[in-house]
Structure formats: C-alpha cells, structure tokens
N, C-alpha and C positions, 0 to 999 in steps of 0.2 A: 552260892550267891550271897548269901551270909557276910562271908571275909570282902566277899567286894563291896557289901554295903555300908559295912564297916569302915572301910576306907576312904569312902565315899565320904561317910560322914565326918572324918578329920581331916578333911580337904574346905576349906574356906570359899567353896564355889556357891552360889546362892541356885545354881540352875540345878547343883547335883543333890538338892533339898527335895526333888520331885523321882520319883521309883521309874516315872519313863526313860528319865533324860541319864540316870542312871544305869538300865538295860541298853540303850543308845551308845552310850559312851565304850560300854563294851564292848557289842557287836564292831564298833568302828576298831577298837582296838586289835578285834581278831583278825576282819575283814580288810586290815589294811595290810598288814605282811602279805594274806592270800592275794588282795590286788598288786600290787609290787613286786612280786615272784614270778606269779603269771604272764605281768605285763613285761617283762623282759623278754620270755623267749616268745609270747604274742607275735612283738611286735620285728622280732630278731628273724623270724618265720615267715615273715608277711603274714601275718593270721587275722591281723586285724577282723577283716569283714567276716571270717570264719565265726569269731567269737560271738559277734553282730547274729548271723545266724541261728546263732544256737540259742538265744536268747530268744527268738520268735518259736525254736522248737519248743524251749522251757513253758512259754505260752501256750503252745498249742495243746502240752499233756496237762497243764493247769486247768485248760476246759476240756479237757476229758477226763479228766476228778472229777469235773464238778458237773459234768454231766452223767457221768456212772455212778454217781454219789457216793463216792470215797470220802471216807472220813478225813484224811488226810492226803487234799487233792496235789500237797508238794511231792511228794513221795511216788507218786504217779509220773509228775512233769521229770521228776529227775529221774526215773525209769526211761520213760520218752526222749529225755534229751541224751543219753548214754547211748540208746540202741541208734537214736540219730547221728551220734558223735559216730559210733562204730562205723556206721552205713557208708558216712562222708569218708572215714579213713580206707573204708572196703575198695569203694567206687573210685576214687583219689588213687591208690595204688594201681590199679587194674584201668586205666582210661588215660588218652590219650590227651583229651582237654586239658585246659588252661585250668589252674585253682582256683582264679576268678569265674570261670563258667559255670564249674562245677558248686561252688560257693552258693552263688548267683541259683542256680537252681532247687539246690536244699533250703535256699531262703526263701524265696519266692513258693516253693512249695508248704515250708512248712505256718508262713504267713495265712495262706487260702487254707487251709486245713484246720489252723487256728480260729480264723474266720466264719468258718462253715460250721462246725462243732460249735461255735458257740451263741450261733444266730441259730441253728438248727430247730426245728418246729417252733418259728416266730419267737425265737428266745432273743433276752437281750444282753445287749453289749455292754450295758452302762455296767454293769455287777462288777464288768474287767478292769475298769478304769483304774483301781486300785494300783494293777500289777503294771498299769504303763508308767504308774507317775511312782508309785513309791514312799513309803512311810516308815523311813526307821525308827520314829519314837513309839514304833506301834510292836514291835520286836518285843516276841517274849522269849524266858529264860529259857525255853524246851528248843527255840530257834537259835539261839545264843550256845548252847550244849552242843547242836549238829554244826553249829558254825566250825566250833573248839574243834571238835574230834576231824572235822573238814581239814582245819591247819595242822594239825599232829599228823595227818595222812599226807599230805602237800610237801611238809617240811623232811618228812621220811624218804618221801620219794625224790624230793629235790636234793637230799645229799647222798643218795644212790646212783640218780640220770643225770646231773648236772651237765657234764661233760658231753656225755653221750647227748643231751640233747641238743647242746649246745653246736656239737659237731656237727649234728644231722639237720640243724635249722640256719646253717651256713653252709655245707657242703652234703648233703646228702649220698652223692656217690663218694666222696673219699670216705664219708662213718663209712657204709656200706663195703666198700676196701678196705675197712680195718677190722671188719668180722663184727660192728655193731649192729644189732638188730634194728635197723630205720623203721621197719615197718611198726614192729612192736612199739617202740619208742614212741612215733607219732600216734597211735594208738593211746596208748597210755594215759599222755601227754592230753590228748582232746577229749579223754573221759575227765580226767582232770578239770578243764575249762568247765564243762558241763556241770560239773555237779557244783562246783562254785557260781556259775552265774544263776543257776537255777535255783539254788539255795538264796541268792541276793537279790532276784527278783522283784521280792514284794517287800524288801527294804530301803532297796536304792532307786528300782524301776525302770523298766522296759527301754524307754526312749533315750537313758541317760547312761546305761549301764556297761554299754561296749566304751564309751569315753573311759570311763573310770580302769579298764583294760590298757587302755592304749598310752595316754597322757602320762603317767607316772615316769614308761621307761621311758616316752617317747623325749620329755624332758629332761631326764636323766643323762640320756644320749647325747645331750648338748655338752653336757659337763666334766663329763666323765672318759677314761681312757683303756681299762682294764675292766673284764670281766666281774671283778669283785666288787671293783667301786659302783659300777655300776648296777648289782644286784641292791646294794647297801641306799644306794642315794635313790633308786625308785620305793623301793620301799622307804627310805625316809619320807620323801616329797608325799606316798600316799600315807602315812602318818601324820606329818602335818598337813594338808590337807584338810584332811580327815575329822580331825579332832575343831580344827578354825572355821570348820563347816559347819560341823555342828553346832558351834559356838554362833555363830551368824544366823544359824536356824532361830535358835532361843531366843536370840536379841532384837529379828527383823523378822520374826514372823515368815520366814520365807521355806522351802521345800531344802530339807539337808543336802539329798543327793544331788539339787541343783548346786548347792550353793559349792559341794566340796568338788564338781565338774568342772565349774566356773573359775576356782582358784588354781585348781590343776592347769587349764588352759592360761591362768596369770604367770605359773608359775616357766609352763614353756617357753611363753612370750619373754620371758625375763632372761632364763636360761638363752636362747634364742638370739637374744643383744647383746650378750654376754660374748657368747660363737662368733657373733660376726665383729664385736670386736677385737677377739686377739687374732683374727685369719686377717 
C-alpha cells in the first residue's frame, strides 16, 4: 500500500490528499476489470437475475456471521454464497424448469432466510442497512488485498474458459458436442460471481450491485462487434465509470455506488442512440 500512496501523492488530485478516498480509488481500480469480465458472460448467459440472487445469498451468510459471532462474518457470507451458487448449478442441471423459476426461487428463498436470521429473537435490521446501500470509502487495505488476489483468480481463469464459456453461454448443447464440460464450466463460472459480488457487497451495496453486473456489457453490446472488443469496452466503460463516480462522490456528497450505476446506465442510453442510429 506504500507504492500506491506514493503515487497518490504525485498525483495533483486534492481528493487523493485523504487515505480514504485513496483506498477507494483502489478498490475501484480492481473491482472494475472484475465487473466488466463478468458482465460480459452475465449477461451473454441471461444470468442477469441469477447474479441479482446471489447477492441476497451474500446477505443472508453476512447475518449468519454476525449471528454466530464470527469474527469475520464475509468470510461466512462467501462460504454461503458458494454452496448457494453450487446448489443453483446442482438443481439447474438436473430439473426441468425454466432458469427464471428456478432463479426466482433461490432468490426469494435465500431473501426470507436472510430476513429471518437476522430479526431472529427480536433482533434488528437497522445494523444491515450498511450492506444494502454501501460504502466504498469505508474499504480497508485487508478488503482491497481479497479484492486483488479475487482479480488474479478471475483473470487466470478467464484466459483458461474464455471460450469454453463463451460457447456454453450461447450454445450449451453444441459446447456439450464438442466434449466441453458445460456442467463444470457453469459451475465454475457461478462460484466465480459469488465470491465477487460477495466480496462487493459492503462497498458498492445490495440494492445497486447486480446493475453494476449487467450495465457495463450490456452497453458494451451496443457498440461493439467481436468477442474481444467487446471484453475490452465493458471493462473499459466500468473503468470509467468507476473512477467518474467516485469523483462525483467527492464532489456532491452523494453514495459512489449510486453514482457510478447512474453513469453506467448514461452510458447505455448513449451507446443505445448511437445503435439506433446507424440501423
């Protein structure tokens, strides 16, 4: 953390004068490759509302840390949201439902469960409010460390599956005819999600957090033509973003993770006008 403060400090920014906005600027910097990676084959999958899920799972093991008194009740919720992710890829394979039904009821279950665990013997709910709304200038270097070692695992595995997943989240029985392992792959693939949204949680927060998934490719997709371009410009868009967000945080008092949602969806609408007019 040292060499980034460093740098920090021969940077002429008056906001990177403060050690929060500092660890802030970081985390965005990790966490925006891992959103623009993801959100490509998210949204390439229809996984949208899946990921939306998993983030109520994230919740649900966050109050069962903090009702089993775990010292570190993340480390719980991304235990939870893994054997969740597994569960949904278990039941997904072997069941005849729709992936919205089945979605649809990993969510709705793991929302009440969240719910319940953390009202449980007249407890309250205000304590949670944190992880619905989200505070990245509140991100410390030990959260900023799991982020890192998260993207080094991401980026490992994304130039392993690329293909393969790319295959299996457009054609599923042709991977499957070409001797790829689908099941494994989706698998994988949805631990993956998990332990990034769960890890983002209680920086970006609950209510805004599956946007910040979807929005990057989703505008991406407007512009783009080839597999690579399109890796390259959602992770762009959630860089900048990302960093403009935070920047509007500082300046207007307002919630980061709101603000870098809100430019994401500017950013579609642009893309968006763009589409419709060269068609």
């Amino acid at each position: 953390m040292s060499l980034w403060y460093a740098i920090c400090d021969a940077l002429p920014f008056e906001m990177l004068s403060w050690q929060f906005m500092r660890n802030a600027l970081l985390a965005i910097l990790i966490m925006a490759p891992l959103f623009g990676l993801l959100s490509t084959m998210i949204v390439t999958g229809r996984m949208s509302f899946f990921s939306d899920a998993l983030g109520h799972s994230a919740f649900t093991g966050i109050a069962i840390g903090c009702i089993c008194g775990a010292a570190m009740p993340t480390l719980v919720a991304v235990t939870f949201s893994v054997v969740f992710a597994l569960a949904f890829s278990y039941v997904r394979s072997r069941s005849n439902q729709a992936a919205d039904t089945l979605i649809g009821v990993f969510s709705s279950a793991a929302v009440a469960l969240g719910i319940f665990v953390a009202t449980l013997g007249g407890g309250s709910f205000t304590k949670y409010n944190s992880y619905l709304i989200g505070d990245i200038l509140s991100v410390t270097p030990g959260e900023i460390g799991l982020l890192l070692a998260v993207l080094a695992g991401v980026i490992v595995f994304w130039c392993l599956h690329i293909n393969r997943l790319t295959l299996t989240a457009v054609h599923p029985q042709l991977a499957s005819s070409r001797g790829v392992p689908v099941k494994r792959s989706q698998a994988l693939f949805t631990v993956a999600i998990a332990v990034v949204v769960t890890l983002s949680i209680s920086s970006v927060g609950l209510l805004i957090l599956n946007s910040l998934l979807v929005l990057p490719s989703a505008a991406a997709r407007n512009v783009t033509r080839s597999l690579k371009e399109y890796t390259l410009v959602s992770v762009g868009f959630a860089y900048g973003a990302g960093i403009l967000g935070l920047i509007c945080s500082y300046y207007l008092g307002c919630s980061a993770g709101a603000a870098i949602s809100l430019l994401l969806a500017l950013v579609f609408a642009v893309t968006f006008a763009l589409r419709s007019l060269r068609s």
